[in-house]
N, C-alpha and C positions, 0 to 999 in steps of 0.2 A: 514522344512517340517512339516507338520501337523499332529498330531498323529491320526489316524483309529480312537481307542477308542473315542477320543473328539469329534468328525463329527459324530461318533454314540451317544454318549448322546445327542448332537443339535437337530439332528435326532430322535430323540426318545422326545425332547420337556423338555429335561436341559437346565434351562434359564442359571446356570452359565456356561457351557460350551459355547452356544452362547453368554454369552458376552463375553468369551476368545478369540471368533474368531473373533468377531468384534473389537474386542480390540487392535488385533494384529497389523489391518489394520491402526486401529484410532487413538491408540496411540503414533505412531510416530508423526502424525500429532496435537497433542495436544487437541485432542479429546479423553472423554471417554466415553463408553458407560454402562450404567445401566440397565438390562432386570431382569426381575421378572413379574410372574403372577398376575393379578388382577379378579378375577372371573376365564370367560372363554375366557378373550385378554390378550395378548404379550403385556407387557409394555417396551418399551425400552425411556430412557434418554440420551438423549446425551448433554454434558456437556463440556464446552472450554473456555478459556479467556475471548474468547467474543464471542456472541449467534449465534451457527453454523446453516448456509445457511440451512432453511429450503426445497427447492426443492431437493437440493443436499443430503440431509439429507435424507428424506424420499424414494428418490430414491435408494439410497445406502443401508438403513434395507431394502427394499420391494424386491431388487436382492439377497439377502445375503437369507432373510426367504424362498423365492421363491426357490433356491437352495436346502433348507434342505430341502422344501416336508413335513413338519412335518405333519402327519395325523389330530390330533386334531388340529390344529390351524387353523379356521377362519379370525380372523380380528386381528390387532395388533394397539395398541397406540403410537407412534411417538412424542415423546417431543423435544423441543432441548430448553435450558435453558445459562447460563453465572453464572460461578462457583460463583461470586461474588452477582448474583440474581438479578444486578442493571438494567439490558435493559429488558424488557420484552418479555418473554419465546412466545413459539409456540408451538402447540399441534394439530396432527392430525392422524385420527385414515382412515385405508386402510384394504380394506376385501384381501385375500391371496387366487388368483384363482389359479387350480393345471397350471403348466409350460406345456405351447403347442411344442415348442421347445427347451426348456433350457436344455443343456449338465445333467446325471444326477449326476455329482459331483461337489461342492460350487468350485470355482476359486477364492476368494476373496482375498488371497496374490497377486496372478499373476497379476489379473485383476485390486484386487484396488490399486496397485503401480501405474502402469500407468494412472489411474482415479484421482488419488491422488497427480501428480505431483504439481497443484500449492498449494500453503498453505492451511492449514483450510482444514475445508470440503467440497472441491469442487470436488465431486467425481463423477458428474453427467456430460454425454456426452452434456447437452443443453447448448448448447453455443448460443443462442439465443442472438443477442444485445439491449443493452436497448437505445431506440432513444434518450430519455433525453442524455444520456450522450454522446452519438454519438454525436448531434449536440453539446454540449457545448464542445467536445473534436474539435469539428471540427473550431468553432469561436477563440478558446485557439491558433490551428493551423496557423488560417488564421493572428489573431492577433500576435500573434508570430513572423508570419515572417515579416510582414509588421515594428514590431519594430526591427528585427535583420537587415532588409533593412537601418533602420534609427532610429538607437540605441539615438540619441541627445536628450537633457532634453524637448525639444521643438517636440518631435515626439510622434510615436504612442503612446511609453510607459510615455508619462506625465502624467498619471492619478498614474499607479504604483509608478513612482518615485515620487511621491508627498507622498504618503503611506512609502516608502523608506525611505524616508529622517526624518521621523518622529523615525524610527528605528535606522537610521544613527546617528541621534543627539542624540538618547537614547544612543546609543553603546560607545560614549564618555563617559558618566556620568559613567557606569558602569562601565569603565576603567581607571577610573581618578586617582584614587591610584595607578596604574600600573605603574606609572613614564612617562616621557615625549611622549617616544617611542609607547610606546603600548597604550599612550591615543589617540593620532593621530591616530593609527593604528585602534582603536575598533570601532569606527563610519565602516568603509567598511567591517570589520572581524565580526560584529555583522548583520550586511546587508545579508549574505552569512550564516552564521550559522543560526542564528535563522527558515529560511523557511529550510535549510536542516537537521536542529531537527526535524520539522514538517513532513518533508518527513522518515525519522527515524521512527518515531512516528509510523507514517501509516500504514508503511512497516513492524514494529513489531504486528501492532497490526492485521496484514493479510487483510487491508483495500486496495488493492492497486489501487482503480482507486484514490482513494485521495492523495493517497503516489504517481502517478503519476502527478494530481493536482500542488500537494505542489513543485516537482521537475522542474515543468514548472517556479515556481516563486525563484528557487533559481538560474539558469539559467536566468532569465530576470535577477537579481541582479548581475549576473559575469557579465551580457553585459553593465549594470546601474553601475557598481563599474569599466567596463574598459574605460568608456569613464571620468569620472574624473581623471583616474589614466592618459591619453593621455594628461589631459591639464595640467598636472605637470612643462611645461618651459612654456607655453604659458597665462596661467593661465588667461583664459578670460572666464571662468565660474561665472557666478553670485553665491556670497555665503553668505550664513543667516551671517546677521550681517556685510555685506556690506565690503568695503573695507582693513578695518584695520584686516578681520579675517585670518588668517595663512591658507593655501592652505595643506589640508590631505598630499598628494603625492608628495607636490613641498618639502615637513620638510622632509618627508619618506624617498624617491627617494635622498633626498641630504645625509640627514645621512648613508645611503647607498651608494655613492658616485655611484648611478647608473639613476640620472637625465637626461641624456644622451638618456638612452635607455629608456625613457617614453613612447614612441609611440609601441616598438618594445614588453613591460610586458605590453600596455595596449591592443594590438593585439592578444597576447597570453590570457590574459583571457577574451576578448570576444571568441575567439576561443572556448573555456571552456563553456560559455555558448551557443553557438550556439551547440555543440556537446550532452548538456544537453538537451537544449531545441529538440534538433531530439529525444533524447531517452525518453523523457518526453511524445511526440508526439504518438509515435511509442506504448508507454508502454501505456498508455490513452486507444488507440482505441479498443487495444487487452486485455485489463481489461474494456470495456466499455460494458459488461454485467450482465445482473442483477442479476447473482449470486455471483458477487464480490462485 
C-alpha cells in the first residue's frame, strides 16, 4: 500500500517521490524512471534494456501526472532512452490539462498491474494492429499450413529447407569432436536450436512479434527434421554427397536399436512442429501491434 505522506509530496510537486511511485509500477517490469525539474517542466526518463515503447510510455507518465493534479505543473518532458545508449532515444514533451473526469486519487499500482501485464512498457490500452505485420503474420500462416499439408523437400517449404540444410551441414562440423553419435546427431540438433536461441533471444529481449517470427521457423525445422528422420529404413532422400553418404537417422535410429519405429518418432516431431507452428500463429497476430 502507498504511504499518504509520499502522494503528498508528488502532490505538492516532489520529483523524488514521483519517481518512487512510478517506480513502483515500472520497476518490476524492468523499467526505471528518472524525474527531476528543468526550468519550469517535469522531466521524466525512462530507462530499460531496450528503448521502452514510446506511446506506451508517454501514455503511462501523462495518467500517472494527470492523477496527482500537481498545481504548478504545465507541461512535462517524456524521454525513453536504452541504459546501454546504443538504439536511439525518444523525447516528447505533453502540456498536463486539469482531469475532467479522473477519480481524485493516482491508482497506478492497481491499474498499472493490469496495464502492465505484457513485458516492457506496454502500459498503454491501444492495441491498435499494425497492418504490416498483420499481413506478413497472415502469409507466415497461409504458408505454414500449406507446408505442414506437404512437409516433403519438394513442397512449399523448399525455399526454407534449402537455408536449413546450410545450418544442418554447419551442425555436423560443430559436433565433430563430439564422437560418432552426437556428430550424426548435430546437423538436425543444430536445425532446431539455433532458430529457437533466436526465439529466446526475442522473447528476452521483450521483442515478441519477432520471438513469434523466430518460433514459426523452429517449427517448420521439427516438421523439416521429421520428414528425414521418416526416411531412416527407406532412405530414398537425395543426400549432399550422393550415394556413398551415411543417412543421419538410418546411423541414429539403428544405434538406438529403434529403426523400426522411424515413421512413428518422425510423426511425433512433426506433430511438435505443427503445435509450434499454431502457437507461433496464434502468438504473431496478437503481438501484431505496434507497440510490440
Amino acid at each position: 500500500m502507498m504511504q499518504p505522506d509520499l502522494r503528498q509530496q508528488a502532490k505538492q510537486g516532489d520529483a523524488a517521490a514521483i519517481a518512487q511511485l512510478m517506480n513502483r509500477v515500472l520497476q518490476p517490469q524492468g523499467v526505471k524512471a528518472h524525474v527531476r525539474y528543468q526550468g519550469e517542466e517535469l522531466q521524466v526518463i525512462l530507462e530499460a534494456d531496450q528503448v521502452p515503447d514510446q506511446r506506451s510510455g508517454v501514455a503511462f507518465v501523462h495518467r500517472g501526472l494527470t492523477h496527482l493534479q500537481i498545481p504548478t505543473l504545465k507541461i512535462a518532458e517524456i524521454q525513453g532512452r536504452q541504459i546501454q545508449g546504443k538504439a536511439p532515444p525518444w523525447a516528447e514533451r505533453i502540456a498536463l490539462l486539469p482531469p475532467s473526469s479522473m477519480p481524485s486519487e493516482p491508482q497506478w499500482l492497481t491499474q498499472g498491474r493490469s496495464h502492465l501485464q505484457r513485458w516492457g512498457l506496454a502500459v498503454s490500452t491501444d492495441t491498435r494492429p499494425d497492418p504490416t505485420k498483420l499481413v506478413f503474420m497472415l502469409v507466415l500462416a497461409i504458408y505454414g499450413f500449406m507446408g505442414a499439408w506437404n512437409p516433403s523437400y519438394d513442397g512449399p517449404f523448399q525455399f526454407l529447407h534449402g537455408v536449413n540444410l546450410f545450418i544442418h551441414e554447419g551442425g555436423h562440423v560443430l559436433f565433430i569432436l563430439g564422437g560418432e553419435f552426437l556428430y550424426f546427431l548435430g546437423g538436425s540438433l543444430t536445425q532446431i536450436l539455433l532458430p529457437l536461441m533466436f526465439t529466446g533471444y526475442f522473447l528476452i529481449h521483450r521483442q515478441h512479434f519477432a520471438s513469434a517470427v523466430a518460433l514459426f521457423w523452429t517449427a517448420q525445422n521439427f516438421m523439416d527434421v521429421s520428414v528425414y528422420i521418416k526416411d531412416a529404413r527407406l532412405q530414398a532422400l537425395p543426400l549432399l554427397g550422393g550415394e556413398n553418404v551415411t543417412h543421419d537417422w538410418n546411423y541414429l535410429l539403428g544405434q538406438l536399436h529403434l529403426l523400426e519405429q522411424d515413421l512413428l518418432l518422425g510423426s511425433l516431431c512433426f506433430a511438435i512442429g505443427v503445435l509450434l507452428y499454431l502457437l507461433s500463429v496464434i502468438a504473431g497476430f496478437y503481438y501484431a501491434r505496434s507497440s510490440q
